[in-house]
C-alpha positions in Angstrom: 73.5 -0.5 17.0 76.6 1.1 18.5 76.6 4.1 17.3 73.3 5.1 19.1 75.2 4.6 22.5 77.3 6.8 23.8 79.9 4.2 25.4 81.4 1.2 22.7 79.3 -1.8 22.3 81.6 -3.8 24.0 82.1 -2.1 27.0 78.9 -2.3 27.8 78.8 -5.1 30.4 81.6 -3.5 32.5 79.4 0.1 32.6 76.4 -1.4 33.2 77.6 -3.7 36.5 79.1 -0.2 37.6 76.3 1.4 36.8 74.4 -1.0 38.8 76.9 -1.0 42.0 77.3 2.3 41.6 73.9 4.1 41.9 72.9 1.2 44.4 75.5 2.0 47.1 74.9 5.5 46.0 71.4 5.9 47.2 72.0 3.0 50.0 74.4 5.6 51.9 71.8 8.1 51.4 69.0 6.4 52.9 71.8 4.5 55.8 72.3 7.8 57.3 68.9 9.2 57.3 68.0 6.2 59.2 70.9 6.3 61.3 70.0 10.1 62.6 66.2 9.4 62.9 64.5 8.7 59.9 63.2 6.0 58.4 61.4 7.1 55.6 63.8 5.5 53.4 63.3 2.2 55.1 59.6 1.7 54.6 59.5 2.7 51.4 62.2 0.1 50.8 65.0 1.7 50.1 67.3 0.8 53.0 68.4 -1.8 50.3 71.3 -4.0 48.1 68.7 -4.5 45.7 69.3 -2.2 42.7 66.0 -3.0 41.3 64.7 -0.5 44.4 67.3 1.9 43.4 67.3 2.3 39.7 65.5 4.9 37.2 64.9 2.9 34.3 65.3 6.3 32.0 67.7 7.5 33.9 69.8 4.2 33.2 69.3 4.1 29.9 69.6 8.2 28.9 73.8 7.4 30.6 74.3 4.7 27.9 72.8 6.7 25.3 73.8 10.0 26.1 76.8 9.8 28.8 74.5 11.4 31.9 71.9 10.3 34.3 70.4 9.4 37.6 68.8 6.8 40.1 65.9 7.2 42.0 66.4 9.9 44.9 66.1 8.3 48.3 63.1 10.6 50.5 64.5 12.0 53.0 62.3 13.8 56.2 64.3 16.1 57.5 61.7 16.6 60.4 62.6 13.1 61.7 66.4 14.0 61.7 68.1 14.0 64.7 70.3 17.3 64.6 68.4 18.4 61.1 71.4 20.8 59.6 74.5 18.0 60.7 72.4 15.3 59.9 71.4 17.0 56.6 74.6 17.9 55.3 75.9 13.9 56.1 72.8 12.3 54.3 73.8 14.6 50.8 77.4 13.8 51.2 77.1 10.1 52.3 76.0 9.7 48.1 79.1 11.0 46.8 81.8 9.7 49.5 80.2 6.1 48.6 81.3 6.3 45.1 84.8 7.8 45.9 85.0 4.7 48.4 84.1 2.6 45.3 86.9 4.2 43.5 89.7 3.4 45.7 88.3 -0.1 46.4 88.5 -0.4 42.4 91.9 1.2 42.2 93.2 -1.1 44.9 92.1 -4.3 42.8 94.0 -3.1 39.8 97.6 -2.4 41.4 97.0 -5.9 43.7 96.3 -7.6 40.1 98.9 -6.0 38.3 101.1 -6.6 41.4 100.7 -9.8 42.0 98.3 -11.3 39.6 99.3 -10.7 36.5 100.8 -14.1 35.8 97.7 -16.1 37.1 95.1 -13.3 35.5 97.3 -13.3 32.4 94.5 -14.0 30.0 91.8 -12.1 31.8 94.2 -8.9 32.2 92.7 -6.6 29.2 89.0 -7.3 30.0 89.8 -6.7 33.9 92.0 -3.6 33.1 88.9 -1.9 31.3 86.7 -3.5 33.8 88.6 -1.4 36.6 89.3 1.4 34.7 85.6 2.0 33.5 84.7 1.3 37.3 87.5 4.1 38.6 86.3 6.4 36.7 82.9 6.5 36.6 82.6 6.5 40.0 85.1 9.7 40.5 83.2 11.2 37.8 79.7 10.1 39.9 81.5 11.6 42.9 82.5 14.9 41.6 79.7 15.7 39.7 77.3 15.0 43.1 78.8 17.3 45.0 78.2 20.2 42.0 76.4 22.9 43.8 73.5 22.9 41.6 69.8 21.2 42.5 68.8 18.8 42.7 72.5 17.7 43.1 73.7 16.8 46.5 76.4 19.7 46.9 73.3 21.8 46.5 71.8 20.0 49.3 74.7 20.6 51.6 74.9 24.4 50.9 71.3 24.4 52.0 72.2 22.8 55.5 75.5 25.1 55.5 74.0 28.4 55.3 71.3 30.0 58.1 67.6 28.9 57.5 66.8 32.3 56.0 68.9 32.5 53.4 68.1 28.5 52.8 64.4 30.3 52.1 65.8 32.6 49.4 68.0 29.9 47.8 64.3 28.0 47.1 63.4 30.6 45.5 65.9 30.2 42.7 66.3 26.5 42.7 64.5 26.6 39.2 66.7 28.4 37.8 69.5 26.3 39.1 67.7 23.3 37.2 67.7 25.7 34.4 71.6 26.3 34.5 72.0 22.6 34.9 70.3 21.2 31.8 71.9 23.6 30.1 75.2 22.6 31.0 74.2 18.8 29.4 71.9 19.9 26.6 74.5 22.6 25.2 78.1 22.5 23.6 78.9 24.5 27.4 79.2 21.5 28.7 82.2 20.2 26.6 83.9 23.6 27.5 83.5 23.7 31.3 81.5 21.1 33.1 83.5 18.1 31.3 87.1 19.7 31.4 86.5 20.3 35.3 85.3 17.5 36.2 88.2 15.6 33.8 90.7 17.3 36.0 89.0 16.9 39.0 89.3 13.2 38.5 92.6 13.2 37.6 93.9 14.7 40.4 92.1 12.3 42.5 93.8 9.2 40.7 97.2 11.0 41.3 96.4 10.6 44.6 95.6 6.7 44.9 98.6 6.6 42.9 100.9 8.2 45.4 99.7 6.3 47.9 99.7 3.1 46.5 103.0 3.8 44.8 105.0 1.4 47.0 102.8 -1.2 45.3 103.6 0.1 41.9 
């Protein structure tokens, strides 16, 4: 059964509890700060939420075991409730992404405390935790950097639409299909493997480096 999944067989508990946490807080944050400047769309359609069963895309779930990619259920968002539309904007698409790289350190801060001062007491338990964290570090960097990709319907894209003036947020509608376009393209073709999944590799990594220097004093 394996070897239709893209992630080993047993691994599979770890990846689907991050999955879980993961998209949750993901598409909480989202739907917190829309609320918190003025809109409340999220909150009666309820989505202002710990429950993943709110948050979840049951395809989307599924196509990330099987094939390594997917997605939770957008939060709505009114930007005509917003208080301070472009500021508020911009901090609603971003407050997705930052959650997960929040989720990352807290992960990576586990892992040095266990190794630090656990590692007697959590001797047996230390491989399964190890990939545990590990799975859980990185999939939520990977979550984080690929969010803030400027391509719709990703959440980068969203923030170069509140960046730029309203006009030239008109033209960019205009070629947001083509930006969908470029996107499946990137997961549905070998192009992927040559420049999405390299970048985003060393985007990561560089990110790690960082938790690393400044937990180094633990290490």
């Amino acid at each position: 059964m394996d070897r239709f999944l893209y992630y080993p067989l047993e691994l599979m508990p770890y990846l689907v509890i991050t999955l879980i946490v993961a998209f949750t807080m993901h598409e909480l944050a989202h739907a917190y700060v829309a609320y918190l400047f003025g809109d409340d769309t999220a909150k009666k359609q309820g989505r202002l939420t710990l429950n993943p069963i709110k948050h979840l895309d049951p395809f989307g779930t599924i196509l990330i075991l099987v094939m390594g990619f997917g997605w939770a259920r957008p939060v709505p968002v009114n930007r005509n409730l917003l208080k301070k539309p472009r500021l508020a904007g911009i901090l609603v698409s971003i407050a997705g992404p930052v959650s997960n790289l929040i989720l990352a350190f807290i992960g990576f801060l586990l892992l040095v405390l266990m190794h630090a001062y656990g590692a007697e007491l959590l001797s047996a338990f230390s491989t399964g935790l190890d990939q545990f964290f590990n799975i859980w570090i990185n999939l939520n960097l990977v979550l984080f950097l690929f969010n803030l990709l400027p391509l719709p319907p990703l959440d980068g894209y969203r923030i170069i639409e509140d960046l730029v003036s309203p006009r030239l947020r008109v033209k960019l509608s205009q070629y947001e299909s083509y930006g969908v376009i470029v996107f499946l393209i990137l997961f549905i073709t070998p192009l992927g493997s040559y420049v999405l999944w390299p970048m985003l590799g060393k985007g990561r990594d560089s990110i790690i480096e960082l938790f690393t220097t400044i937990f180094q004093p633990l290490l």
